[in-house]
C-alpha positions in Angstrom: -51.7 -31.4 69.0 -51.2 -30.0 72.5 -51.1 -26.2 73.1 -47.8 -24.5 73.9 -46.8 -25.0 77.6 -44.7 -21.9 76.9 -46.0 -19.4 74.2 -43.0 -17.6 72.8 -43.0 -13.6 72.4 -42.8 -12.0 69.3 -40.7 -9.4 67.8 -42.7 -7.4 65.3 -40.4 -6.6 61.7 -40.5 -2.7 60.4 -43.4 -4.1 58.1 -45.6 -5.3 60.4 -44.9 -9.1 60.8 -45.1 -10.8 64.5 -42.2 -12.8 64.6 -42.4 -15.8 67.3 -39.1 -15.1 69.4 -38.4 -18.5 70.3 -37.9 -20.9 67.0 -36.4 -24.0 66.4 -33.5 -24.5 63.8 -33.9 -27.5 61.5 -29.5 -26.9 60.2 -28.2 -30.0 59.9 -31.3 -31.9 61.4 -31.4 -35.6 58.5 -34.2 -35.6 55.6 -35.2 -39.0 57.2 -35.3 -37.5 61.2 -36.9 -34.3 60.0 -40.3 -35.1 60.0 -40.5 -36.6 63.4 -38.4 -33.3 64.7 -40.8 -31.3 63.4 -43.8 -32.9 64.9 -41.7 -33.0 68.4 -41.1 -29.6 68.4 -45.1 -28.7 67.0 -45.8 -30.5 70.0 -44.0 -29.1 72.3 -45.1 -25.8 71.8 -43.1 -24.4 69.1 -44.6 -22.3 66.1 -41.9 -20.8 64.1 -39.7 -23.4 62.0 -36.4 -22.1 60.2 -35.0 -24.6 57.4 -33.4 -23.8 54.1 -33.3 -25.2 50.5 -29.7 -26.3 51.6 -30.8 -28.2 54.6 -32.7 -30.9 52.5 -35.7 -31.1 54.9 -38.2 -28.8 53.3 -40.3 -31.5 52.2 -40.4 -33.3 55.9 -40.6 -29.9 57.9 -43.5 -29.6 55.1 -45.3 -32.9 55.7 -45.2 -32.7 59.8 -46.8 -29.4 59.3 -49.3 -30.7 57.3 -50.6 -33.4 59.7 -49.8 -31.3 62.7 -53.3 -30.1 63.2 -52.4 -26.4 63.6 -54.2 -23.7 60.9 -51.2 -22.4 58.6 -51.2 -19.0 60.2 -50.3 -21.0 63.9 -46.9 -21.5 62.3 -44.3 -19.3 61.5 -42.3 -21.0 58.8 -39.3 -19.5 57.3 -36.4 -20.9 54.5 -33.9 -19.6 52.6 -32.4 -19.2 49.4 -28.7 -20.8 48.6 -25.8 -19.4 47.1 -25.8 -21.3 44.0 -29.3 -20.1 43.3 -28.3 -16.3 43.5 -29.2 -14.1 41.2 -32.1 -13.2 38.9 -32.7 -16.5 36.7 -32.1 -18.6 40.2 -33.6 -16.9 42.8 -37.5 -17.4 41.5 -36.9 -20.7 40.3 -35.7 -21.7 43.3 -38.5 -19.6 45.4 -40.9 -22.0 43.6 -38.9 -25.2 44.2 -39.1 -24.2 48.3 -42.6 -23.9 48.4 -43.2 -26.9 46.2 -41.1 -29.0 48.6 -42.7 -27.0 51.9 -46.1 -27.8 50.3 -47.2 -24.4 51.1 -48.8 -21.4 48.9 -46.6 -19.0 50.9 -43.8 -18.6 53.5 -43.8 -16.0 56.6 -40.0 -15.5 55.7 -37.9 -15.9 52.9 -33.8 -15.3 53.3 -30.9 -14.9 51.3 -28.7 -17.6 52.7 -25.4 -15.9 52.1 -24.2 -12.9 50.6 -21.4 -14.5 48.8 -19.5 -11.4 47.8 -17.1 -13.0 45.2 -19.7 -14.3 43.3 -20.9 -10.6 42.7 -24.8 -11.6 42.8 -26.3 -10.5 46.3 -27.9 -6.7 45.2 -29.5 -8.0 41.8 -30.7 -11.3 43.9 -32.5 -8.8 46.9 -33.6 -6.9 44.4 -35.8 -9.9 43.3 -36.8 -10.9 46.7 -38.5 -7.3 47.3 -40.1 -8.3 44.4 -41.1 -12.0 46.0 -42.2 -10.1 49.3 -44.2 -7.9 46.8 -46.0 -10.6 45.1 -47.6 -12.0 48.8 -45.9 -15.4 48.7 -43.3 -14.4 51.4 -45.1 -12.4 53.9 -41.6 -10.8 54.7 -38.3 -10.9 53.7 -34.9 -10.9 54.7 -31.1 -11.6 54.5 -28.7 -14.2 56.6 -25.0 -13.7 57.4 -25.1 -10.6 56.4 -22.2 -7.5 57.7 -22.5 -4.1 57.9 -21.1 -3.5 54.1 -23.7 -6.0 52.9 -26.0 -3.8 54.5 -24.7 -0.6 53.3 -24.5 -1.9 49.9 -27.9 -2.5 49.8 -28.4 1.3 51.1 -26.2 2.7 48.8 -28.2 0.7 45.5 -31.5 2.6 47.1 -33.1 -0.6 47.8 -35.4 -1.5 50.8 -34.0 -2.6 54.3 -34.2 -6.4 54.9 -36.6 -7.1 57.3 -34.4 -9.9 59.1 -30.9 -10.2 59.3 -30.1 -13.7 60.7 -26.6 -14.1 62.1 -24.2 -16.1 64.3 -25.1 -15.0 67.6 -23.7 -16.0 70.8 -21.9 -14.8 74.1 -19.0 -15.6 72.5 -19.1 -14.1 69.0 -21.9 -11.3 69.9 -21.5 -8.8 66.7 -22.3 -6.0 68.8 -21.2 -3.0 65.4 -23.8 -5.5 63.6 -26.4 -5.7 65.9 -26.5 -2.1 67.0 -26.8 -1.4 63.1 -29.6 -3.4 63.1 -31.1 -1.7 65.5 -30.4 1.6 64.1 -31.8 0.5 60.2 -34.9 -1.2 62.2 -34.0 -4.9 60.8 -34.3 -7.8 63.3 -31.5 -9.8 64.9 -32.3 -13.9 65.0 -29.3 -15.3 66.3 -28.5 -18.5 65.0 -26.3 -21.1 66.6 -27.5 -19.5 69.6 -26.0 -22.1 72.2 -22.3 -21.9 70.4 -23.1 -25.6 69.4 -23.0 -26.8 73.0 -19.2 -25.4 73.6 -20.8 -23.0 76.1 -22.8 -25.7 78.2 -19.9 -25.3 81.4 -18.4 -21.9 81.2 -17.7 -21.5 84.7 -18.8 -18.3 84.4 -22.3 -19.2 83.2 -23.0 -22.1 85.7 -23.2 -20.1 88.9 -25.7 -18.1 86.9 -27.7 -21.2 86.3 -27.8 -22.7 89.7 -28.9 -18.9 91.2 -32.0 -19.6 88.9 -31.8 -23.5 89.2 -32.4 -23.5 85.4 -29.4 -25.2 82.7 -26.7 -23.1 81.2 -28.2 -23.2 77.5 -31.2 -21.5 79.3 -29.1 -19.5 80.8 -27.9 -18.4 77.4 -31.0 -18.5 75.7 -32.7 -16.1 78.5 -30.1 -13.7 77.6 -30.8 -13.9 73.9 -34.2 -12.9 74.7 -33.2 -10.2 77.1 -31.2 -8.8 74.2 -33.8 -8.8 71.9 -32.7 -11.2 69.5 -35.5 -14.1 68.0 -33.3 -17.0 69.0 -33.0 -20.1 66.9 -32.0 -23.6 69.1 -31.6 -26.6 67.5 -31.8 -30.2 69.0 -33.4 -33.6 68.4 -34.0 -34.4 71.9 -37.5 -33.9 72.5 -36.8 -33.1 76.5 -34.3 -30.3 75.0 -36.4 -28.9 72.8 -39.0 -28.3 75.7 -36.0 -26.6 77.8 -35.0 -24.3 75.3 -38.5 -23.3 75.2 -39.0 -23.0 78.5 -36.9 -19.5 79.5 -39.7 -17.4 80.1 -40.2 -18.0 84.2 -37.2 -16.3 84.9 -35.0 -12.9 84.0 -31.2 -12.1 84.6 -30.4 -9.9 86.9 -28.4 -6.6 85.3 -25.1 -7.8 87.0 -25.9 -11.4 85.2 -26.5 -9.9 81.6 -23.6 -8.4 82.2 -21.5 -11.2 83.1 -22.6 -12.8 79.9 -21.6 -9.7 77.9 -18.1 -10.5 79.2 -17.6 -13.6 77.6 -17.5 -12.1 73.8 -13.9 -12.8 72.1 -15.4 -12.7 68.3 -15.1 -16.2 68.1 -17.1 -16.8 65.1 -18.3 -20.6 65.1 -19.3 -21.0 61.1 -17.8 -19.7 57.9 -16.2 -16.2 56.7 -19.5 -14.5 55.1 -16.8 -12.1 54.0 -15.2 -15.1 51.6 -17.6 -18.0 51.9 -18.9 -19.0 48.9 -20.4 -22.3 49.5 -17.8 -24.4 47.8 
């Protein structure tokens, strides 16, 4: 296994875990293409890997780690928990299933996948992943597409902050309210679908930015995340893509650039309603 070319920062959670600011997203990456993704992006340079139990490629993101070479605590790995496992009697079962597929005795970071407000299950379910981040198996624990009443929900039932919220983030759709409550309740942005799923790759706005830095647009975009503060989650097969994304360290934006970036939001959320969705 090759050292990083291009060691990614880390963003440090309220509790004390160092997050590696750069992952790489395994969403809709195939069961049968996982495993050699996972040992692309290993090597690389990456060393934080965010899958889910819905994903279907715990057990391949699992195996590539396990002949990878690296010592467990080189790798960040985190997964989440799915909507039809909220809840008491699903949430632990379905903890156990993650790390039996992951092949690991622990994860780094363990999220709620959705709060799925209809079904009426998201306090009792974070109230047993406290109790999950308690028992050592997930070093930390968070929640995913949640909003600020989520949040407040969980303030108002007296439980503890999530360490991690991970949301839809990008120039685009930037949840500024969300973010700065973030901020202000100490729980860490990762921005997923960080890129806008490629529909950003030739804003005219964002392609004079990269040719000042004679770098691509997504690292354009990606450099910003950074700049922001966000841990950013890309996600591509290529192997020559996954060392771009990586590689957004060697330059900053200017204040007049991140600015120009800032522009482009219009709330145009790419993925579901967390408000509604439900999974069905």
């Amino acid at each position: 296994m090759n050292a990083p070319a291009h060691a990614s920062p880390a963003i440090t959670t309220t509790g004390g875990v160092a997050i590696p600011q750069i992952g790489f997203g395994l969403f809709k990456v195939a069961p049968d293409e996982a495993r050699r993704v996972v040992e692309d992006a290993l090597d690389v340079g990456y060393r934080h890997l965010d899958t889910a139990s819905v994903y279907g490629n715990e057990a391949a993101t699992g195996a590539a780690l396990a002949t990878s070479g690296l010592a467990r605590d080189e790798v960040f790995v985190t997964t989440k928990l799915w909507i039809r496992d909220l809840g008491r009697d699903g949430a632990l079962p379905a903890f156990d299933r993650s790390l039996d597929a992951l092949g690991l005795d622990h994860v780094d970071l363990y999220l709620v996948h959705w709060p799925a407000p209809p079904l009426g299950r998201y306090i009792e379910t974070w109230d047993v992943m406290t109790e999950i981040a308690e028992s050592g198996r997930a070093r930390a624990v968070g929640v995913s597409n949640f909003l600020p009443e989520h949040l407040d929900a969980l303030d108002d039932h007296g439980l503890p902050r999530p360490a991690v919220n991970q949301i839809e983030v990008h120039p685009e759709n930037q949840e500024r309210h969300l973010r700065a409550l973030c901020a202000d309740r100490g729980i860490v942005v990762q921005a997923y679908s960080p890129l806008a799923r490629g529909a950003l790759v030739e804003h005219p706005a964002l392609t004079p930015i990269a040719d000042a830095h004679d770098v691509t647009v997504p690292q354009v975009v990606l450099r910003w995340h950074v700049q922001q503060g966000h841990v950013v989650l890309p996600k591509t097969v290529s192997r020559d893509r996954m060392a771009a994304n990586l590689d957004v360290l060697g330059f900053t934006l200017t204040p007049s650039e991140m600015a120009a970036v800032d522009d482009l939001d219009r709330a145009a959320r790419i993925g579901a309603d967390p408000r509604t969705f439900t999974g069905a």
